[in-house]
C-alpha positions in Angstrom: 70.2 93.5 99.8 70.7 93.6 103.5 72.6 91.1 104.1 75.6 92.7 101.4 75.0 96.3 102.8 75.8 94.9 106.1 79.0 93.1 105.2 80.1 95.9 102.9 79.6 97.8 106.4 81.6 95.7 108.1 84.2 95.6 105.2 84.4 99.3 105.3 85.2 99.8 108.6 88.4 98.5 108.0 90.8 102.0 108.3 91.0 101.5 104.6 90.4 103.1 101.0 88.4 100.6 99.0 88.3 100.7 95.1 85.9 98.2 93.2 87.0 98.2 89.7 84.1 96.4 87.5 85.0 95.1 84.2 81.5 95.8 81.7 80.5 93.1 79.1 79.6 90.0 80.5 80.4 91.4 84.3 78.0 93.8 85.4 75.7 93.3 82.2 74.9 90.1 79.6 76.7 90.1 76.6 79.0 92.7 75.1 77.4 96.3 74.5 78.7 96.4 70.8 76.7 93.0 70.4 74.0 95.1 70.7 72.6 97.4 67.5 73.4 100.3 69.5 71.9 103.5 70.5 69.7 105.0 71.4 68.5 102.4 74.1 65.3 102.6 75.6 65.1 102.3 79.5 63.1 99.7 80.9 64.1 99.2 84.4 66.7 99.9 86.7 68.9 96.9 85.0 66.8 96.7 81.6 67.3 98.5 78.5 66.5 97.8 74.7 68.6 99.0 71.6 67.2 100.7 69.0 65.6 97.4 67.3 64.1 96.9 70.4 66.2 94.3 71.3 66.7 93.7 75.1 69.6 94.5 77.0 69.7 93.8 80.8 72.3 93.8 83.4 72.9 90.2 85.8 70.4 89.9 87.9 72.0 90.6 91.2 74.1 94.0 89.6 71.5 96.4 90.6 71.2 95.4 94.7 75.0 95.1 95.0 75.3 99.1 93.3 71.9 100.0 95.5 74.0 98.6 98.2 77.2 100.5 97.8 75.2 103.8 97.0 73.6 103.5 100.5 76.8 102.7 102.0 78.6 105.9 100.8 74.8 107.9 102.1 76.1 106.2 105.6 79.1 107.0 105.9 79.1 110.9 105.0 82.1 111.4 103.3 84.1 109.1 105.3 86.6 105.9 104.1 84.0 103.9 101.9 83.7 102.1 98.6 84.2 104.2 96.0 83.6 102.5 92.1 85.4 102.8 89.1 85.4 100.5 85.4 87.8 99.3 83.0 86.7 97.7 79.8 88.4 97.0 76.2 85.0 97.3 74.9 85.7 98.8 71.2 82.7 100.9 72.0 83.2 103.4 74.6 80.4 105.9 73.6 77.6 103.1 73.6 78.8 102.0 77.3 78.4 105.3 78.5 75.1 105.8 77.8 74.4 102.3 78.8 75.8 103.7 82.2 73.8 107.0 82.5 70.4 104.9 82.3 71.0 101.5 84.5 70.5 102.6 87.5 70.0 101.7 91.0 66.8 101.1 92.9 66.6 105.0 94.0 66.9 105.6 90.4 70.2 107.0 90.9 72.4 106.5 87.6 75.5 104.2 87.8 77.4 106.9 86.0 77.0 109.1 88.7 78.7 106.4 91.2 81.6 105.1 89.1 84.6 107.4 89.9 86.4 106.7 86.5 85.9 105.0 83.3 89.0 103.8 81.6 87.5 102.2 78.7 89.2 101.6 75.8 91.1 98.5 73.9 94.3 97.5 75.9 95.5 95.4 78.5 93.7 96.0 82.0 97.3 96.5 83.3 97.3 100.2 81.7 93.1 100.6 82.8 93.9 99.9 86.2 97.1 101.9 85.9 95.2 104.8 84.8 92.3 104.6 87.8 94.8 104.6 90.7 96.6 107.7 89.1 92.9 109.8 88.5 91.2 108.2 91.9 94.4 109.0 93.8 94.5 105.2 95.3 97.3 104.9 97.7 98.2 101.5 97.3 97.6 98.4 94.9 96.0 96.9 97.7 93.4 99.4 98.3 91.9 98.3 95.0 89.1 95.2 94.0 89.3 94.2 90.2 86.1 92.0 88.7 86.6 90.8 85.5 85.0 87.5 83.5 87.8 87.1 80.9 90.8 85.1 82.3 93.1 86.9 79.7 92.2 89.7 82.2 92.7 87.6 85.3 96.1 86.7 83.9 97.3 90.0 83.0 96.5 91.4 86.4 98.6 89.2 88.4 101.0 91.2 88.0 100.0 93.8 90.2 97.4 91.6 92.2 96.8 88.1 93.5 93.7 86.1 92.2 90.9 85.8 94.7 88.4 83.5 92.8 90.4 81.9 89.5 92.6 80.3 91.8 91.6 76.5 92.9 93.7 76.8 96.4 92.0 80.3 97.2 88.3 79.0 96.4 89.2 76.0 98.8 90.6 78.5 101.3 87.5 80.2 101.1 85.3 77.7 101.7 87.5 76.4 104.7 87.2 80.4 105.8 91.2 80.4 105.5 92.0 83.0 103.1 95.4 82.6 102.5 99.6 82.1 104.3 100.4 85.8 105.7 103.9 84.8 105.2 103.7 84.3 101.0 101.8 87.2 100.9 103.0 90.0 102.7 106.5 89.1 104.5 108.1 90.3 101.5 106.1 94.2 101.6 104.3 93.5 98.4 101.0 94.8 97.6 98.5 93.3 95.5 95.3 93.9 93.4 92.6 91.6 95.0 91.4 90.1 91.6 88.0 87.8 91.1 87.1 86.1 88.4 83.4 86.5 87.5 82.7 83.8 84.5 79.2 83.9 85.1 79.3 87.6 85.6 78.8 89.3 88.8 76.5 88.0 91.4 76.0 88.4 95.3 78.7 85.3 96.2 81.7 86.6 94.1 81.1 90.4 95.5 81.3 89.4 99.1 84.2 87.0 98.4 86.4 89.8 96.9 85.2 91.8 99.8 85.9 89.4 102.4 89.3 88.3 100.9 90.5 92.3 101.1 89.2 92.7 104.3 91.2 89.6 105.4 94.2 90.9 103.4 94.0 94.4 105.4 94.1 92.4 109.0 97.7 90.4 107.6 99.0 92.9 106.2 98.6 95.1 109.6 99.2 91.5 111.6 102.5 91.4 109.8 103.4 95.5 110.9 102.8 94.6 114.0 105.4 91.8 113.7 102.6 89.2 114.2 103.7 85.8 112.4 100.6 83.6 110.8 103.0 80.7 113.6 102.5 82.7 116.3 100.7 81.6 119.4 99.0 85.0 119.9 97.4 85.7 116.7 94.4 84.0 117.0 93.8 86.5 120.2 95.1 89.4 117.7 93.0 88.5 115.0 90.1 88.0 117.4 91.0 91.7 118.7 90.6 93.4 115.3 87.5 92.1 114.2 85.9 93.0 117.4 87.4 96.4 116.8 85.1 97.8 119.7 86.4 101.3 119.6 87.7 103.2 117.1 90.5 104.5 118.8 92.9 101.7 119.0 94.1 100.8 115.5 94.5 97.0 114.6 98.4 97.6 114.6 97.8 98.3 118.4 95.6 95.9 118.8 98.0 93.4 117.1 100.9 94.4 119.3 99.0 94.5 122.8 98.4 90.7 122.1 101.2 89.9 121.3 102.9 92.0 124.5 100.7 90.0 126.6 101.6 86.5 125.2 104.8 87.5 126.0 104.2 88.5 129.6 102.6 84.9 130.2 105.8 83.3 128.5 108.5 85.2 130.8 106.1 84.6 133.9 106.0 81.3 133.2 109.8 80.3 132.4 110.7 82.5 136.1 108.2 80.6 137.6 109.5 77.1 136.4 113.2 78.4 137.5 111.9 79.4 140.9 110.6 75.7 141.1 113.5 74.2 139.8 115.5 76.2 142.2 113.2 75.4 145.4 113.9 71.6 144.1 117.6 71.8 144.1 117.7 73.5 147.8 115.5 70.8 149.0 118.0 67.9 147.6 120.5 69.5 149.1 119.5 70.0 152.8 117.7 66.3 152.4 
């Protein structure tokens, strides 16, 4: 748990609001809740319950670190930019979820309910649930917000207000590469997207910190591209080294961007008047030889 809470830190820091948007059944728990017979449920453990035949119903194994990890994040940072959590669901049984909600809870026995922000949980596209969180969480932009779902009827529909982090075979491979994505598809034209990851075998350490790290990444072009950094352009390896460094919190990474690129222009115009004073020493010396 650590590790996470130390890249959700770094992630954070970005000058950025952060929404995680979970789907429910088969994301953060096994199973649908209306599989289940129902209420009341019996806790267990933090990511255990049992419905009222007894019958268990647990959350993936990994859920209950990555929420510990966010709560102690948003202890950290004391009211500053952090990640705040919200959930969307079709599930037909809103009522069961909730209570589901009030007793999983995190390692400080905290109750996830308490951290999610908004529940938009009823049947409909997640178009309209995602819709519905940015208007009640007051999210800025489309691409201030994470979206986890395991159904790719989800993953599809969300496209439209989001690009695919994990469903899509070229981002996996640009992931594993550590490229991410081209700057100049994504954000030349101004567009903002929903970073979206699919979770088919529901939500786990690996596809947390990729959605994290591919928003993250998304936050640095998208500022890259303010400052009128091109993903061609000689200088923005040294502007993308600048911003992850971020060594004071003073400068912002549009700065940043634009101090590297001023310099890389400096060295270009020195160089080109130092090649015409050369050429221009050459030429007198012809001449008086």
């Amino acid at each position: 748990m650590e590790s996470i809470l130390k890249v959700l830190e770094e992630k954070a820091s970005v000058d950025r609001d952060c929404v995680v948007v979970l789907d429910v059944d088969d994301t953060l728990w096994e199973g649908d809740c209306d599989g289940t017979y129902g209420p009341p449920f019996a806790f267990e453990s933090p990511g255990a319950l049992r419905d009222c035949r007894n019958r268990p119903f647990k959350l993936f194994p990994e859920v209950v670190d990555i929420i510990t990890a966010v709560e102690m994040l948003a202890k950290k940072s004391k009211g500053e930019k952090t990640v705040r959590l919200a959930v969307a669901s079709r599930t037909m049984m809103p009522p069961w979820c909730r209570e589901a909600l009030n007793l999983f809870c995190t390692k400080a026995g905290t109750p996830f309910s308490k951290l999610i922000g908004c529940m938009e949980m009823y049947e409909s596209r997640k178009t309209r649930h995602l819709k519905a969180i940015r208007e009640k969480m007051s999210v800025k932009s489309w691409s201030d917000m994470i979206f986890f779902d395991n159904e790719g009827r989800n993953i599809s529909d969300t496209r439209t207000l989001g690009y695919e982090a994990e469903g899509d075979q070229r981002i996996q491979t640009e992931i594993k590469k550590g490229k991410y994505w081209d700057a100049e598809t994504v954000v030349s034209d101004g567009r903002e997207f929903v970073t979206v990851v699919h979770t088919p075998d529901g939500l786990n350490f690996r596809t947390f910190l990729a959605g994290l790290e591919v928003w993250a990444r998304r936050q640095e072009e998208r500022e890259l591209h303010s400052a009128g950094v091109g993903p061609g352009d000689a200088e923005r390896a040294v502007a993308v080294s600048g911003l992850r460094k971020q060594s004071n919190g003073n400068i912002t990474q549009g700065e940043k961007a634009k101090e590297a690129k001023g310099k890389s222009n400096d060295k270009q115009k020195q160089g080109r008047r130092l090649s015409k004073e050369t050429s221009a020493a050459a030429v007198d010396e012809a001449k008086g030889a």
